[in-house]
N, C-alpha and C positions, 0 to 999 in steps of 0.2 A: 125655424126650430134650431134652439141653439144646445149643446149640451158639453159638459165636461169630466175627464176622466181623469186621474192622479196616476204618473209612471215614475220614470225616471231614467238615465242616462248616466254614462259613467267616463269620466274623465281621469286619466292616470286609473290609479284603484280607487279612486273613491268617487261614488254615487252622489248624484243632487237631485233633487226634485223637478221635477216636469209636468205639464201641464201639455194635455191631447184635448184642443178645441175642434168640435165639430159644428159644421156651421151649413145645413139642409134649405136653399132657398128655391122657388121657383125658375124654373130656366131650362135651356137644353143639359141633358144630361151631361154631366164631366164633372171629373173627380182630379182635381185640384188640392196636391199636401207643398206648402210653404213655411217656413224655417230654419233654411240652412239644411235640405236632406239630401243626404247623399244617393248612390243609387240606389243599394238597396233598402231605404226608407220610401225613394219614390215610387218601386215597383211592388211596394206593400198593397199596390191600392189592385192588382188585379189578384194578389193572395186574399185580399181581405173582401172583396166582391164573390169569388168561388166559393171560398169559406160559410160565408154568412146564408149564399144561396144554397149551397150543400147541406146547412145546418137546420135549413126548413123553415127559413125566414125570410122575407121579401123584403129584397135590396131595393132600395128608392131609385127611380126613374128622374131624379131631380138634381139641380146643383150643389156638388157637395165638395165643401173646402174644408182642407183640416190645417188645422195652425199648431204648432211644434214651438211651443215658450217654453221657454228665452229663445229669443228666434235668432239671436246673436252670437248662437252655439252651433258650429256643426255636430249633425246627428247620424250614425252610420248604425247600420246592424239590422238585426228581421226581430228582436225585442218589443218592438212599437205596434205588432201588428196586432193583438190581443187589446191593446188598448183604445187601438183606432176603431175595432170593431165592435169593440164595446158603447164607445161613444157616436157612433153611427147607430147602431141599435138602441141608445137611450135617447139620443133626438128625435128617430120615429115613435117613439112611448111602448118600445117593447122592455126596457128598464126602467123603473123608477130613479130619479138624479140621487134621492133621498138616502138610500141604497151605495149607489156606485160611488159617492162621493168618500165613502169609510173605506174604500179599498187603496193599495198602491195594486198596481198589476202591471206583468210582462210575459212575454211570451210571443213565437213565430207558429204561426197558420200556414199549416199544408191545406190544399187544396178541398179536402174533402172534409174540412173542421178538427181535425185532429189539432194540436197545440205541443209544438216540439220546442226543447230544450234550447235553451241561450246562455249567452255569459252573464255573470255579472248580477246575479240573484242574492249573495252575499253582501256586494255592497250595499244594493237595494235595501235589503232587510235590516243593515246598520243604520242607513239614512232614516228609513223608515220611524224606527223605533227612535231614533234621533227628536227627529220633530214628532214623536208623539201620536203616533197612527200606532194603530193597535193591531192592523191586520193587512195580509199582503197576500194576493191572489198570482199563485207563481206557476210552470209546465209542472206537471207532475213528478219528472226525473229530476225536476231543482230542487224539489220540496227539501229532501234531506241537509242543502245545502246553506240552505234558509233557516232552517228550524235549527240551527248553530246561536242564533242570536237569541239570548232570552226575554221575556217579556214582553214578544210580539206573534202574533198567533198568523199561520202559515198553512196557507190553502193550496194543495196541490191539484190540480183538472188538468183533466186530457182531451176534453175536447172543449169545442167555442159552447154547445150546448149544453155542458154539465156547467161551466162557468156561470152561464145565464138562468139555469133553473139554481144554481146556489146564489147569486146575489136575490133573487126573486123570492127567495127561503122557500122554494119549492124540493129544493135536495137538500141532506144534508152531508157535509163530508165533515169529517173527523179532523181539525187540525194536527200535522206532525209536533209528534214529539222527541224530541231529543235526548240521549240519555248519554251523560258525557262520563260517566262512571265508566263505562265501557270503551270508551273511545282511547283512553293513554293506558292500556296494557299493557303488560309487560315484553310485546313481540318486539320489540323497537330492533334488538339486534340482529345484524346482518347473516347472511345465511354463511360468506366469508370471512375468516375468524385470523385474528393475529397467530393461531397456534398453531395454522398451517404454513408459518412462513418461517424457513431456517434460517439460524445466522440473526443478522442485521441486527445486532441490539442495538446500537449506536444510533441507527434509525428511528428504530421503534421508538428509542428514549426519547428523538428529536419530536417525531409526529404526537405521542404523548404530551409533551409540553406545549404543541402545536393547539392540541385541542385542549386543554388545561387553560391556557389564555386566547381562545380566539386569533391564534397567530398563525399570518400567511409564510407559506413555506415552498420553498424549491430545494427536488432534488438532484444532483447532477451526478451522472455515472455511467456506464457503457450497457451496450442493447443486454437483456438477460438478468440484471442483477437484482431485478425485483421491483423498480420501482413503480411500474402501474401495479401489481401487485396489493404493495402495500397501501398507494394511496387508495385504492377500491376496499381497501379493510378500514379505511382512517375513519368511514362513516358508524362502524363498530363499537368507537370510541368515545364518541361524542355523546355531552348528555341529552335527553331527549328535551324535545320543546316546551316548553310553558303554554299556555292555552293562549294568551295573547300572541305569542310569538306565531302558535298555528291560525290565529284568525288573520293577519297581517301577511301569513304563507299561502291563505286559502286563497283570499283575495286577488292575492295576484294570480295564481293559478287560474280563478274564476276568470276574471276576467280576459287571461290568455287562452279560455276554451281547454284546459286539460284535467281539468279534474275528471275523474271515472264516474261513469253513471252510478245513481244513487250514493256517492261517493260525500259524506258531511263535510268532512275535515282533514285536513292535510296534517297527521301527526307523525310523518318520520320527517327528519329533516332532508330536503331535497339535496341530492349527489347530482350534477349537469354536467358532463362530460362532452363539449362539443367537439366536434373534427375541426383540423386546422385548416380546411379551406373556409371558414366559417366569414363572413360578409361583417362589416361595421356595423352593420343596422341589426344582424341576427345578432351580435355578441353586445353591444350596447341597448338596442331596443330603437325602434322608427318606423320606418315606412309613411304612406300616402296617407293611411290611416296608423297611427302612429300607435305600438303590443310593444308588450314586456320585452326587453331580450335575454340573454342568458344569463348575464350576473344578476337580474331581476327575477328571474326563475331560481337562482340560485341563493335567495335573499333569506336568513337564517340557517344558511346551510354551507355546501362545498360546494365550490369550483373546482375542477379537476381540468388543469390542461396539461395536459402530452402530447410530450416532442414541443415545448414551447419554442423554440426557436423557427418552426416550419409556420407558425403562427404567419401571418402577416403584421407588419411595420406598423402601418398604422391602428391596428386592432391592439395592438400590445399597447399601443403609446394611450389608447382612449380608455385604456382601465386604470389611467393615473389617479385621473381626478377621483373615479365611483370608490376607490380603494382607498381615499384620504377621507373622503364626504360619507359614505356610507347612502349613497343616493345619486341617481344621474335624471338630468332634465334632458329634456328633447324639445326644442326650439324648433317651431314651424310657424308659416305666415299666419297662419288664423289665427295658433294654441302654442302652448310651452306644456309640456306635460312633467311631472316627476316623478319617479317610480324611486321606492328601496331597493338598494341593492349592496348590503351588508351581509359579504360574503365572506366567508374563509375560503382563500388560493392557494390550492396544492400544485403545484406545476412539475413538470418531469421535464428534464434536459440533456441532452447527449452533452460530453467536452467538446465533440469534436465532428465535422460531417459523416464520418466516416464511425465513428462512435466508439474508438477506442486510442483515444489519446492517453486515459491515463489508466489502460490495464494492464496488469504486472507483464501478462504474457505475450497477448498480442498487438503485434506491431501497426502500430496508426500509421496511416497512408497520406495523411492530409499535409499540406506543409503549413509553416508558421502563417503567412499572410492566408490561408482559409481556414485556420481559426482562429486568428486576430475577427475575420471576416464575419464567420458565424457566429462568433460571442456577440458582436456587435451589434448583432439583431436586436439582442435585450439591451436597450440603453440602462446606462447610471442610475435614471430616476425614477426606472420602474424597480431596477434592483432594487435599490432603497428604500422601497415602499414595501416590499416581501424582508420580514421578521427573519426566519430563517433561513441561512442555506446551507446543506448536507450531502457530504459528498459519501456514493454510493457505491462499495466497490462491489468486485463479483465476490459471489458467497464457495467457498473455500469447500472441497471435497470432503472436511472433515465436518462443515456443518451439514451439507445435507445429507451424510452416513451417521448423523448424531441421534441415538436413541434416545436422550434426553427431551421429555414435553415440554415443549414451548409456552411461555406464558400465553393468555388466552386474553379474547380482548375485552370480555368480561370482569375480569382481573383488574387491566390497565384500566377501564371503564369507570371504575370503582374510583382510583383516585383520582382519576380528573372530575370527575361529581362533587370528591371531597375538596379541590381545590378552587373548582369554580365557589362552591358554598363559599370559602374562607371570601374570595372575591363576591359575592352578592352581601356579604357583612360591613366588609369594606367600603362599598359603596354604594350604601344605602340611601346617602342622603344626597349622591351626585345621579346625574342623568346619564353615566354609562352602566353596564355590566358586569363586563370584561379588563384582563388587564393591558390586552390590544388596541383597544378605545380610548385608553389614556392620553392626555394631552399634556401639554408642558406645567399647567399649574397642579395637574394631579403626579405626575411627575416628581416635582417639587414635592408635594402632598407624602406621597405615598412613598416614595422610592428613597429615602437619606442613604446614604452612604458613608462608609467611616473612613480613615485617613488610608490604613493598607488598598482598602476597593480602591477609594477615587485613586491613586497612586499606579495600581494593575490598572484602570482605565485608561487612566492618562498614556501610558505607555503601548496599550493598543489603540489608541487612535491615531497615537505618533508614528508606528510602525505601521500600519492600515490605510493609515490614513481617511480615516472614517468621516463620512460629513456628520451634520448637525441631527439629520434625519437618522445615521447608523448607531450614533451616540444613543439618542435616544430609543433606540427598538435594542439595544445591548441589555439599558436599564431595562425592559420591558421586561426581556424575555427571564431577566435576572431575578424580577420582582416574583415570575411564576413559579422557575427554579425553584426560589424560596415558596411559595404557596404549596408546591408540589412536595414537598418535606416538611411543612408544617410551622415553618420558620416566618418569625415576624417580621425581623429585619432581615438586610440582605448583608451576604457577608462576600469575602473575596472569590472565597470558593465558589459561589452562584456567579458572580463576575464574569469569573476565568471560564466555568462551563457555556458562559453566554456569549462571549468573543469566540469561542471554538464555532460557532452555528452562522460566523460569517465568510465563510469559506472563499465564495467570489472575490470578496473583497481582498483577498490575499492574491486569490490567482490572476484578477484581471489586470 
């Protein structure tokens, strides 16, 4: 008794097609799964014997081999268990093939037939619809997560026996539906607002243009002055996601097991705030079985690191490359995997260990060779890679006695929506966005400059001494300036404002 079920598996964020052969011959009993499964794939087979027998069905007493194609894949997760038991129960003839064969399905079996939630139901339901299946038998709490994709009809069950009287057309269950009308309301903004924050225009205006173009940003200043603050408002500012942008956010999320039950779609953009003892493999993405990490969680969204210099060496040095490429691969013996990870870096920085090198009043304790020492943490060519940098002083007794309302981040909000627009016209007919994503022929493209600019340029690269890289994030940041006022060309005056946002580059 031979039978077959339709799953699927998920490598990086994207799902493939899988095949669960079950193969019932005569012999002593044993339950034999071969294809590259990991452990808990192998230990499916005493979930999926309770299961089946709890479900009030009679487990065969016979030799029973399940095959896991492409067998040249490892396969990891409790996802396969719904599937195996399905195709165990259509090789004894309690399902018709005829039947099972129109479904994808997944899902993990508790012990008593229940059918509990897994990752990765979103990719599923892309693939799915990809190749042309019309329907996908998913745990019930994934249902919502699935019926994101349109034009493929999404069966939620909660237990192994509801699944089998619906393939059997003995039940019927209602496929979810999805209503995306409701999904991008207008809550998007943050419950902490720019208008709680005194002082810091200079700031505000830097992190404004920050979010205006997609540009990575560091701020450097002494303990107090505001800057985790402000970067916890930066998410305020930001326009909200495009529907592609939350499918390719869900995803990864799905896949990393965080989405919230009954939870569709991921439509604010994710803020990741990891602590500085954070491991290579948490902040890039790895392990034995190889999950998102945090600039991959962080992918359409912000990165927030404070206190970057308590960071570790080499954690700072491995966001060179994800921060040029907009994506990091992870290389292991079996697999390579690649995740997005197209983040905006907001990072917070003391001058100094002691954190008061450059405040007016109080006196820093550190001597020159320890902060030669702790600047040195952040190499050159991570600097270089961070757009701005804004130096953050303390906020002055007269600004936080100032009765005057604070712009609001709703306000600021406004024109960076209108700035990104002028950029989605702009580049319409190129494969970026943003004016962060720019590369040396859009550059070229987009960015001319006229005799006074290039002239103020020349002259801060020569006193700066700016490489090739800071040349180019000058122009970047200049092109936004101008977007952010409505300006087609770029003139001296966006120049001059955009050499001020190099700050390190002067002090180091």
């Amino acid at each position: 008794m031979l039978s077959r079920v339709l799953t699927s598996a998920v490598v990086g964020i994207d799902a493939y097609l899988m095949e669960v052969e079950v193969d019932i011959s005569k012999g002593l009993p044993a339950f034999t799964t071969v294809g590259l499964a990991e452990v808990s794939v192998r230990e499916s087979k005493e979930r999926v014997k309770a299961a089946i027998h709890n479900s009030g069905y009679k487990f065969p007493d016979d030799r029973i081999t399940v095959n896991l194609a492409p067998a040249n894949i490892k396969k990891d997760g409790t996802g396969f268990d719904l599937p195996i038991a399905m195709g165990i129960l259509t090789a004894i003839g309690i399902l018709p093939e005829t039947e099972v064969d129109k479904f994808l399905m997944i899902g993990e079996l508790s012990l008593d037939g229940r059918i509990k939630p897994v990752t990765g139901s979103l990719p599923m339901a892309i693939e799915a619809k990809r190749l042309g299946y019309h329907s996908i038998l998913v745990p019930y709490d994934n249902r919502r997560e699935a019926s994101v994709v349109e034009g493929i009809s999404v069966v939620g069950v909660k237990t192994l026996a509801e699944a089998v009287d619906y393939v059997r057309g003995e039940k019927d269950i209602q496929p979810e539906l999805f209503d995306l009308s409701n999904v991008f309301n207008d809550n998007y903004l943050s419950e902490s607002d720019f208008s709680e924050v005194a002082g810091q225009q200079h700031v505000k205006r830097a992190l404004e243009i920050a979010a205006a173009g997609a540009h990575n940003l560091v701020m450097i200043g002494p303990p107090g002055s505001g800057k985790t603050m402000m970067a916890k408002r930066f998410a305020g500012i930001v326009p909200e996601m495009s529907f592609e942008e939350a499918i390719e956010t869900t995803k990864i999320f799905s896949v990393a097991g965080l989405l919230e039950k009954d939870q569709a779609l991921v439509t604010q953009r994710p803020f990741r705030s990891p602590h500085h003892t954070i491991s290579d493999a948490g902040m890039i993405g790895g392990g034995n079985i190889p999950r998102p990490g945090e600039i991959s969680l962080a992918h359409n969204g912000v990165l927030f690191l404070d206190e970057l210099a308590e960071f570790k060496k080499p954690v700072l040095e491995a966001l060179r490359q994800p921060l040029e490429d907009r994506r990091v691969t992870i290389s292991r013996a079996a697999m390579s995997l690649t995740y997005p990870s197209g983040f905006m870096l907001i990072a917070a920085l003391n001058p100094c260990p002691c954190g008061y090198h450059t405040h007016p009043e109080k006196a820093c304790r550190c001597s020159l060779t320890q902060i030669e020492k702790y600047r040195n943490k952040i190499s050159g060519p991570l600097l270089d890679r961070i757009d701005i940098h804004i130096d953050v002083p303390p906020v002055a007794f007269k600004d936080l006695r100032n009765a005057v309302a604070e712009e609001s981040s709703a306000s600021i909000r406004q024109r960076v929506i209108k700035a990104r627009k002028h950029q989605a016209r702009r580049f319409v007919h190129e494969r970026i966005l943003t004016n962060a994503q720019m590369k040396n022929r859009h550059l070229k493209k987009f960015c001319p400059i006229d005799s006074a600019s290039a002239r103020l340029l020349e002259v801060a690269v020569d006193k700066l001494h700016l490489s090739a890289r800071a040349y180019n994030r000058v122009l970047k940041i200049a092109r936004t300036i101008a977007d952010l006022q409505g300006d087609e060309t770029i003139g001296s005056d966006h120049i001059a404002e955009a050499v001020q946002y190099r700050s390190l580059d002067r002090n180091l």
